[in-house]
C-alpha positions as a printed Julia matrix, in Angstrom:
387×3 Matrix{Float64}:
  30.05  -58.76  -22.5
  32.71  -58.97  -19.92
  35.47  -59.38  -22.91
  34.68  -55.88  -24.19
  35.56  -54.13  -21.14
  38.53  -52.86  -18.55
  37.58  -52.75  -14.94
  37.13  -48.88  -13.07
  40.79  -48.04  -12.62
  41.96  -48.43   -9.61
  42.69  -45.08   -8.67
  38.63  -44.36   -9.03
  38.24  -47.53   -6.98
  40.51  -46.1    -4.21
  38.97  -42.01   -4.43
  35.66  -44.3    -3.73
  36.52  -45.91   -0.34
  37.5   -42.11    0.86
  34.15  -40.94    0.16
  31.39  -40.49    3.22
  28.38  -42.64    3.02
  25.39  -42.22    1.36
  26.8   -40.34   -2.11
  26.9   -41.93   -5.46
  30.18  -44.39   -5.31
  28.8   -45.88   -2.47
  25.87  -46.71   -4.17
  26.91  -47.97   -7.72
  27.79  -51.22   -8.45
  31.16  -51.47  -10.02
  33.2   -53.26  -12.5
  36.22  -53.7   -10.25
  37.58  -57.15  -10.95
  38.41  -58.29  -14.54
  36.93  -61.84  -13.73
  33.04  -60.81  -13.56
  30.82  -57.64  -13.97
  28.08  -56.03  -11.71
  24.28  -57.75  -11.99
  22.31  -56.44  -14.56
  18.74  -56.03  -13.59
  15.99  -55.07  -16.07
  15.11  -51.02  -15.46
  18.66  -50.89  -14.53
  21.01  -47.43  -15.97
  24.65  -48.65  -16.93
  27.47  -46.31  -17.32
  30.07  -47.28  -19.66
  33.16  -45.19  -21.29
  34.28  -45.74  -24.67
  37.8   -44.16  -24.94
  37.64  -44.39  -28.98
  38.86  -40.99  -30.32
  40.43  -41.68  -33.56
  37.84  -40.51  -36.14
  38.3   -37.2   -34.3
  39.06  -34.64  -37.35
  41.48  -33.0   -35.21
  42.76  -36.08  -33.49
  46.61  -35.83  -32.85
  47.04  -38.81  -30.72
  44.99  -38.11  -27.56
  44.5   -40.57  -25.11
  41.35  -40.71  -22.9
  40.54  -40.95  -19.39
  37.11  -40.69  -17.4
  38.46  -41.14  -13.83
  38.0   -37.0   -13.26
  34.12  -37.59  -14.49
  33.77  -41.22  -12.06
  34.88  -39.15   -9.52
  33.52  -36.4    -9.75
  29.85  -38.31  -10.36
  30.64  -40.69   -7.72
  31.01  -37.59   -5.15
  27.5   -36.52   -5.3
  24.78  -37.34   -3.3
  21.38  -39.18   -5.22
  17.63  -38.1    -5.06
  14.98  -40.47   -4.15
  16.25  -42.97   -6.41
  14.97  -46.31   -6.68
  16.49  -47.73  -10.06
  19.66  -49.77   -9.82
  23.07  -48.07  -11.4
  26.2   -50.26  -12.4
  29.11  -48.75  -13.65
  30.66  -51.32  -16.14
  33.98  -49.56  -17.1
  35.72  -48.64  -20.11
  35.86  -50.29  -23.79
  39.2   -49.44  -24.76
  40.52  -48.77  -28.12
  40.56  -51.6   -30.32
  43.35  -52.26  -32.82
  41.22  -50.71  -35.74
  38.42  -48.01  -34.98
  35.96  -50.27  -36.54
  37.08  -52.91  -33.6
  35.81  -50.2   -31.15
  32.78  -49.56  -32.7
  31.8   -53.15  -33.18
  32.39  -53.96  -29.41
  30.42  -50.15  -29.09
  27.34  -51.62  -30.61
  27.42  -54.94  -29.43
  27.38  -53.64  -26.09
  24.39  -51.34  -26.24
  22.15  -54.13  -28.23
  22.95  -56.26  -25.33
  21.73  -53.78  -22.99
  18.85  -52.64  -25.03
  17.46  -56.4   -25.35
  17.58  -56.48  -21.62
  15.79  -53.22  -20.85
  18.63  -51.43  -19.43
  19.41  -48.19  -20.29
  23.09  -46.83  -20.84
  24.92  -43.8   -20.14
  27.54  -43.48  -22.81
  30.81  -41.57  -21.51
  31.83  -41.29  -25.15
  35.33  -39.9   -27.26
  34.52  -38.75  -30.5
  31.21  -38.36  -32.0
  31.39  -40.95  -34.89
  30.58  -43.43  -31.75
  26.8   -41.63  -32.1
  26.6   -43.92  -35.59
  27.08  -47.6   -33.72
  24.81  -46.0   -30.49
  21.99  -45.22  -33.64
  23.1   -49.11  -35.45
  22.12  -50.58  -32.33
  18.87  -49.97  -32.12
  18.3   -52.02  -35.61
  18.15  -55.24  -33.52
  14.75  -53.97  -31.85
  13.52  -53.78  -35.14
  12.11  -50.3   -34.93
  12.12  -46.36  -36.52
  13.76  -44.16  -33.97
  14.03  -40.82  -33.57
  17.25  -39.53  -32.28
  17.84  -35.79  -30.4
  21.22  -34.33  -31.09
  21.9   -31.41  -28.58
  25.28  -29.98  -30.82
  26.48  -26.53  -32.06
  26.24  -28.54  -35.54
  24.33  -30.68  -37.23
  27.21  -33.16  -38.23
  25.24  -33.69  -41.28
  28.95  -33.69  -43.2
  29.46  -35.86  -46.66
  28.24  -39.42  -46.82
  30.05  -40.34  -49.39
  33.12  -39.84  -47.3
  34.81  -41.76  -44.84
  33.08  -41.52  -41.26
  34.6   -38.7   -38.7
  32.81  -36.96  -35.81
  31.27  -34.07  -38.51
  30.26  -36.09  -41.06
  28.14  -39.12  -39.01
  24.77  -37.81  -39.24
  25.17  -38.19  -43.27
  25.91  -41.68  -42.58
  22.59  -42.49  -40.41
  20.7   -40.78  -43.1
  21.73  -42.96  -46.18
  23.55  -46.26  -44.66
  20.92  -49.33  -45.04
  18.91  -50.47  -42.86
  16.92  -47.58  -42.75
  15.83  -46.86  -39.24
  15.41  -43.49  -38.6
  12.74  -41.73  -39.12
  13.26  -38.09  -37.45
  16.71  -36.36  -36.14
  16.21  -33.41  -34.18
  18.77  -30.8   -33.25
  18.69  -28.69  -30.43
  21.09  -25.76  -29.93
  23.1   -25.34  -33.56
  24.83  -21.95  -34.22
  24.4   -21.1   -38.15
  28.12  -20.0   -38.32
  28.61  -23.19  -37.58
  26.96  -25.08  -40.33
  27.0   -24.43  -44.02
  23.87  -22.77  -46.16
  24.26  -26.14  -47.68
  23.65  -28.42  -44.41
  20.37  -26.02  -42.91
  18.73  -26.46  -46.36
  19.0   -30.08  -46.35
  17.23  -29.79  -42.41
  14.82  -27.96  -44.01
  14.46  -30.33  -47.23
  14.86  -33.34  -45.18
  11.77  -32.04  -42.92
  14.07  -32.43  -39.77
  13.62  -30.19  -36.69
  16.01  -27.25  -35.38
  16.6   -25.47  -32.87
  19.04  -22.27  -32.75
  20.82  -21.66  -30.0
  18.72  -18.21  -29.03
  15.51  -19.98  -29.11
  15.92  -22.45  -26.66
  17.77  -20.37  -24.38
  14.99  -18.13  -24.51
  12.31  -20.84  -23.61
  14.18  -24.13  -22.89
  11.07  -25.64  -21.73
  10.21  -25.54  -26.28
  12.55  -28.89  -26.31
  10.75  -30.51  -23.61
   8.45  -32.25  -26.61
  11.3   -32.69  -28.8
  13.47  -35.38  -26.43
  10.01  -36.81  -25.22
   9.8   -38.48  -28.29
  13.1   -39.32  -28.8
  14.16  -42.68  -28.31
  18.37  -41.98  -28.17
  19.9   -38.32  -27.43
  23.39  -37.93  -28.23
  25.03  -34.12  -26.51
  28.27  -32.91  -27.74
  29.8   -31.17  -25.24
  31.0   -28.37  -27.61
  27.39  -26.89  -27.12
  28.33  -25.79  -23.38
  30.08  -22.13  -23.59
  33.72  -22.36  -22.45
  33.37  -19.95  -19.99
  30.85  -22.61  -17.94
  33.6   -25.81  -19.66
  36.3   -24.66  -19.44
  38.42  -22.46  -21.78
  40.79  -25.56  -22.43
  38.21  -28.04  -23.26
  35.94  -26.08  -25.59
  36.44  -23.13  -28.13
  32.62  -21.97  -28.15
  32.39  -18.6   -26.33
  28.71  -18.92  -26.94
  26.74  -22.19  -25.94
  24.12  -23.38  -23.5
  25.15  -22.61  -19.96
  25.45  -25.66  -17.15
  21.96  -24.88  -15.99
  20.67  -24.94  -19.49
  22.16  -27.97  -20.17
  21.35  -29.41  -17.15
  17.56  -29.2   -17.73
  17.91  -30.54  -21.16
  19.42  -33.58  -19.86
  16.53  -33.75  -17.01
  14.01  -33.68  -20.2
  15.34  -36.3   -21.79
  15.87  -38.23  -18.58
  11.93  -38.13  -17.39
  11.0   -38.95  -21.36
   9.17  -42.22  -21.11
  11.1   -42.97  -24.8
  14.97  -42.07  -24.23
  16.45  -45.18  -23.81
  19.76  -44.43  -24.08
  21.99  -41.52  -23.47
  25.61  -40.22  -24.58
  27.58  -37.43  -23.78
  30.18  -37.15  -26.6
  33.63  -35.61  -27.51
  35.02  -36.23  -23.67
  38.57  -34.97  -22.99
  40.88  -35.4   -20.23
  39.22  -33.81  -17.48
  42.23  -34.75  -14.8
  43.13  -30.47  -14.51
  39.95  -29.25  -15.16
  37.57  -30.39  -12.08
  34.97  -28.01  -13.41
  34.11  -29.29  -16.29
  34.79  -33.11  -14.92
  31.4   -31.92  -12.47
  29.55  -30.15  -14.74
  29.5   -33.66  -16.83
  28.74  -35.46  -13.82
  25.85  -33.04  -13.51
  24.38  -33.4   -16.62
  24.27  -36.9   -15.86
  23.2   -36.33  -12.64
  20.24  -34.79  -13.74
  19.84  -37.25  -16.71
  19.65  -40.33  -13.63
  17.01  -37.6   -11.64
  14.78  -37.23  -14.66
  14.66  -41.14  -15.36
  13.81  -41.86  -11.97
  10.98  -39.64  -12.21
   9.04  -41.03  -15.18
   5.57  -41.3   -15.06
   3.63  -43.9   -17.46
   1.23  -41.04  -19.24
   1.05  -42.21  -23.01
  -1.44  -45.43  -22.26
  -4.12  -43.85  -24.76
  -6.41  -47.3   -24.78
  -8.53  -45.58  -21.62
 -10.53  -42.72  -22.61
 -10.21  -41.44  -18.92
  -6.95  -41.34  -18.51
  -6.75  -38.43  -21.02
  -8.86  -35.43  -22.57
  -9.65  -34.84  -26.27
  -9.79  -31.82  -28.14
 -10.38  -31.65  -31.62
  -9.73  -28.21  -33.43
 -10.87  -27.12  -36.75
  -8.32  -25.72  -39.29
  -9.05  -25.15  -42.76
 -10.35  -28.31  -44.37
  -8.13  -30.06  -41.11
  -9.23  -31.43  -38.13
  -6.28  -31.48  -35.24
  -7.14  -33.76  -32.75
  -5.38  -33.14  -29.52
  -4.84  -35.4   -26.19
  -4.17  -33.94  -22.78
  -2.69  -36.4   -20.07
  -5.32  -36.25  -17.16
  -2.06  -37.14  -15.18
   0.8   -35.22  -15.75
  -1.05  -32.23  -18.38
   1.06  -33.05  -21.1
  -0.29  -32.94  -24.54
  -0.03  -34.87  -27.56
  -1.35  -34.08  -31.28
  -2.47  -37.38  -33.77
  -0.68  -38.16  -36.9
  -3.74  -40.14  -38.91
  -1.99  -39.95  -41.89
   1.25  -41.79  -40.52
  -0.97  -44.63  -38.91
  -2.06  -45.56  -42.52
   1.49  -46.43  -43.92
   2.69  -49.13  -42.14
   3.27  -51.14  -38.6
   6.67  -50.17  -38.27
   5.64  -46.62  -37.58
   2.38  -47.39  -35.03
   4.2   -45.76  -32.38
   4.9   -42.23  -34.11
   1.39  -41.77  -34.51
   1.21  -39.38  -31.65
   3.45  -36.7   -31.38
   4.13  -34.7   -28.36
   3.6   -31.33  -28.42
   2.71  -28.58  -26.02
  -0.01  -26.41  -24.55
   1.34  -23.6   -26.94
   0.55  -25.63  -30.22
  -3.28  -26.48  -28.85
  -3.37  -22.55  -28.34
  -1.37  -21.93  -31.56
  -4.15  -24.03  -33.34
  -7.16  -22.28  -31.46
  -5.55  -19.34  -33.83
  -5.5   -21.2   -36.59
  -1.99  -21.56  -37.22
  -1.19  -25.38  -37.88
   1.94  -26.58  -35.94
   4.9   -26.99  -37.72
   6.24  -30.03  -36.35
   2.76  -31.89  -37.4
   2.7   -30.21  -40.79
   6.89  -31.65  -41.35
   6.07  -34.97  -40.33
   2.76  -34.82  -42.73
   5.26  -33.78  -45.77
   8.08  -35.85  -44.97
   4.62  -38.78  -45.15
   3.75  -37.8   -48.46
   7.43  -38.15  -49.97
């Protein structure tokens, strides 16, 4: 892998030495010398930048730079931590986009095979489609979480850009995916057009409104994703910065915060990007609140607790609830209290999908279905089944 990537620049390197011991820098290894990069262990997290911006629709010849977010991240002090972090640098444009997104992938299948999970410090969000293309050499359906203002659903048919990827996952062969969740759109944002085809499609969606209401609703949502892909035009400016983001309304840093600890303590998530990065280098603000969110991303993962072995009875609880001609079966981790509701219908198709047969859920939905009201995320995933 060492050909795809540029060392931490040197003037990251240097605001490292400065730093008192015990915070982040000191901690990571790091891609300083061009001739070798950090060990990878398995269970490691790897942070790597991809300064590829050029399927931007507004791109006007931008050029990238994550020092202000290594900084910033390398300034803060860790938890109880006990899983390895390497930073491995920067993939830097290639001559064509397609160059960037090829080393992109090849990178992240590399890291997959070998169990270690990357933090993407990503340009545009076109880079989500070779993050989601990785994932084919595992050989399995994923489900991917996209925390956006949008759902970049955009027109297949048409070259790929940072609106329009999501299209492209959906139709591009092989087919791999087999949910995409969105937390945290704004309708104005997104055409009649693109919310039916969520609805059509069978996809889950969040509005803005109701997850700030109740974040802990999308706490089920990224456990079962396998990648999560944020957009950092779904932080309000006011808590970005005004310069970096033209959404007065959004998730605020706490908000987004806990949705990145969700997704880091998901036992699934095994890899995470933060998307449509600018030039932090006069906005410190919004350089930290990225190194928060993956802060808290690194906090969550550290913190995952093995709950979803369901071959011992006494490890979890069942409850099975009557509905109509239904019965909803329901399993409660004796560990950790979270809940899970069967798919039986999904187990029956093929092997491929053995591991979507359970999908999380919450204590709300057992309740929910005590009133006999069926949940709707187990009543999409049995009509997307019988499509």
């Amino acid at each position: 892998m060492l050909e795809y990537f540029s060392p931490v620049s040197k003037s990251v390197l240097a605001h490292r030495e400065v730093l008192p011991k015990g915070v982040l820098g000191k901690q990571i290894s790091v891609h300083s010398s061009k001739e070798e990069l950090p060990e990878l262990k398995e269970g490691a997290l790897a942070i790597l930048g991809v300064k590829e911006n050029r399927n931007d629709i507004n791109y006007i010849g931008e050029e990238l730079n994550f020092d202000a977010i290594r900084k910033a991240l390398y300034s803060l002090y860790p938890g109880n931590w006990s899983h390895t972090i390497v930073d491995l640098g920067d993939i830097e444009k290639g001559d064509s986009v397609q160059d960037s997104h090829f080393a992109f992938r090849k990178v992240i299948e590399t890291l997959l095979k070998s169990k270690i999970t990357p933090l993407l410090i990503g340009g545009s969000q076109d880079l989500a489609y070779s993050q989601y293309r990785a994932y084919d050499v595992l050989g399995n359906m994923v489900n991917i979480v996209n925390v956006d203002t949008r759902f970049d659903l955009g027109d297949a048919d048409q070259p790929i850009n940072n609106k329009s990827y999501v299209g492209k996952i959906i139709v591009d062969k092989p087919y791999s995916l087999f949910n995409y969740s969105n937390i945290g759109y704004q309708s104005y944002y997104n055409s009649p057009e693109e919310i039916s085809l969520m609805d059509k499609l069978f996809f889950d969606s969040y509005r803005l409104g109701e997850v700030t209401e109740d974040i802990t609703i999308v706490e089920p949502i990224l456990r079962d994703a396998d990648l999560v892909i944020l957009d950092i035009g779904t932080i309000k400016s006011a808590d970005l910065s005004y310069k970096n983001s033209e959404s007065p309304n959004g998730f605020d840093g706490r908000e987004i915060c806990a949705i990145a600890r969700y997704a880091g303590i998901s036992n699934r998530v095994t890899s995470f990007g933060v998307y449509e990065l600018k030039n932090f280098t006069e906005s410190k603000s919004a350089a930290m609140l990225i190194a928060q969110i993956f802060w808290y991303f690194i906090e969550g993962f550290n913190f995952r607790i093995s709950d979803d072995d369901f071959s011992k009875e006494a490890l979890y609880t069942v409850y099975k609830v009557p509905i109509d001609d239904e019965i909803l079966i329901f399993k409660k981790s004796n560990k950790t209290g979270r809940w899970w509701i069967e798919l039986p219908f999904i187990s029956e198709v093929n092997n491929k999908l053995k591991r979507h047969t359970l999908l999380p859920c919450t204590y709300g939905d057992y309740l929910s279905a005590c009133n006999q009201e069926i949940p709707e995320r187990w009543m999409k995933a049995r009509l997307k089944n019988e499509l």
